[in-house]
N, C-alpha and C positions, 0 to 999 in steps of 0.2 A: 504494500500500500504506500502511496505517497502525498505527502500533505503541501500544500501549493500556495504561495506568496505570490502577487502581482504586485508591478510597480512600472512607475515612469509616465502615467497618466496625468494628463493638463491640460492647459488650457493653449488650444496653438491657431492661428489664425487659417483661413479656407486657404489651401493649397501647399499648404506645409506638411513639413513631415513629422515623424512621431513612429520611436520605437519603443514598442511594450516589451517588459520579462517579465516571465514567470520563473520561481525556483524551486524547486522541488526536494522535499529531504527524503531522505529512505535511499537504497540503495539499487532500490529495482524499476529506476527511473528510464534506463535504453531501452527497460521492454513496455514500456507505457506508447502507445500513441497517444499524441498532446492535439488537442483542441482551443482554439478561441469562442466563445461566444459574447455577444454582447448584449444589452438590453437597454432599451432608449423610454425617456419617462411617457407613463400608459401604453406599455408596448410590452409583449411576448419578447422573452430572451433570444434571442433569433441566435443560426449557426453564423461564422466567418470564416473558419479555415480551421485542415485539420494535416497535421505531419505524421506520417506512420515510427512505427518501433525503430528503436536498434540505427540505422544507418539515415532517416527519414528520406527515401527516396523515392516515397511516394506523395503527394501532396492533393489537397481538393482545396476549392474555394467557391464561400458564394457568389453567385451572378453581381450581386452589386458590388463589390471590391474585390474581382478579377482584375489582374492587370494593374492593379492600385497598391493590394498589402501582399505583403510575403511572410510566409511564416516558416521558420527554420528552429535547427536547435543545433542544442553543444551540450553533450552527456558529459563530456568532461566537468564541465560545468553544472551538470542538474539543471540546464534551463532549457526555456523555449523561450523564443519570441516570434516579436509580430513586429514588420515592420511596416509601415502606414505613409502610403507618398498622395501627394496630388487629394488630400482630405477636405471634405465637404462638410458644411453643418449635418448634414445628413446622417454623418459618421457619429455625432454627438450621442455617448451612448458611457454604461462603465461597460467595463470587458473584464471578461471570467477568462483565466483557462479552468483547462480538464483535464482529466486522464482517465484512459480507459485501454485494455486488453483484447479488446476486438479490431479488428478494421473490413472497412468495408469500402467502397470506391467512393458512392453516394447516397444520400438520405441522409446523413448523419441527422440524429435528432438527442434532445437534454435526456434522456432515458438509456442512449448507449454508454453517458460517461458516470462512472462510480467517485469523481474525488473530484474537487471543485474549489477553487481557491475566492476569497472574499470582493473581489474586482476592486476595479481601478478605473478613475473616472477619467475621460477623456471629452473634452466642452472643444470643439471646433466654431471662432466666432466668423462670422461674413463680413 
């Protein structure tokens, strides 16, 4: 099991950029696939991007920040991140990571991940 810290959430103006970490303790963090989700005020926690186990050589992302965030990691390190280019108020949201022991291409949904770290707020002004 691994227990998850967010950080580096702010406040950055439309177009900017903005990289998130998460950090993970426990030891059996490479066989975790890490998850983003975020959730924006009176709104469902929605998916953003998810990196597979061990090597993350797999990635998915949603339609609306394709081509915008990228999300990578470093087991050396116990982290993931998320990194956020070309950001719209739209993005204004906090963001969670996850972790979870399955992977799957697509669907990802909040009932696949078992560990969930406390978010991190992210205000994108216009």
């Amino acid at each position: 099991q691994v227990q998850l810290v967010e950080s580096g959430g702010r406040l950055v103006q439309a177009g900017g950029s903005l990289r998130l970490s998460c950090e993970a303790s426990g030891s059996t963090f490479s066989s975790h696939a890490m998850g983003w989700f975020r959730q924006a005020p009176g709104k469902e926690r929605e998916f953003v991007a998810v990196i597979s186990s061990w090597s993350g050589s797999s990635t998915n992302y949603a339609d609306s920040v394709k081509g915008r965030f990228t999300i990578s990691r470093n087991n050396a390190k116990n982290t993931v991140y998320l990194q956020m280019n070309s950001l719209k108020p739209e993005d204004t949201a906090v963001y969670y990571c996850a972790g979870t022991y399955i992977w799957k291409r697509t669907g990802w949904a909040l009932n696949d991940f078992y560990s969930w770290g406390q978010g991190t707020q992210v205000t994108v002004s216009s």
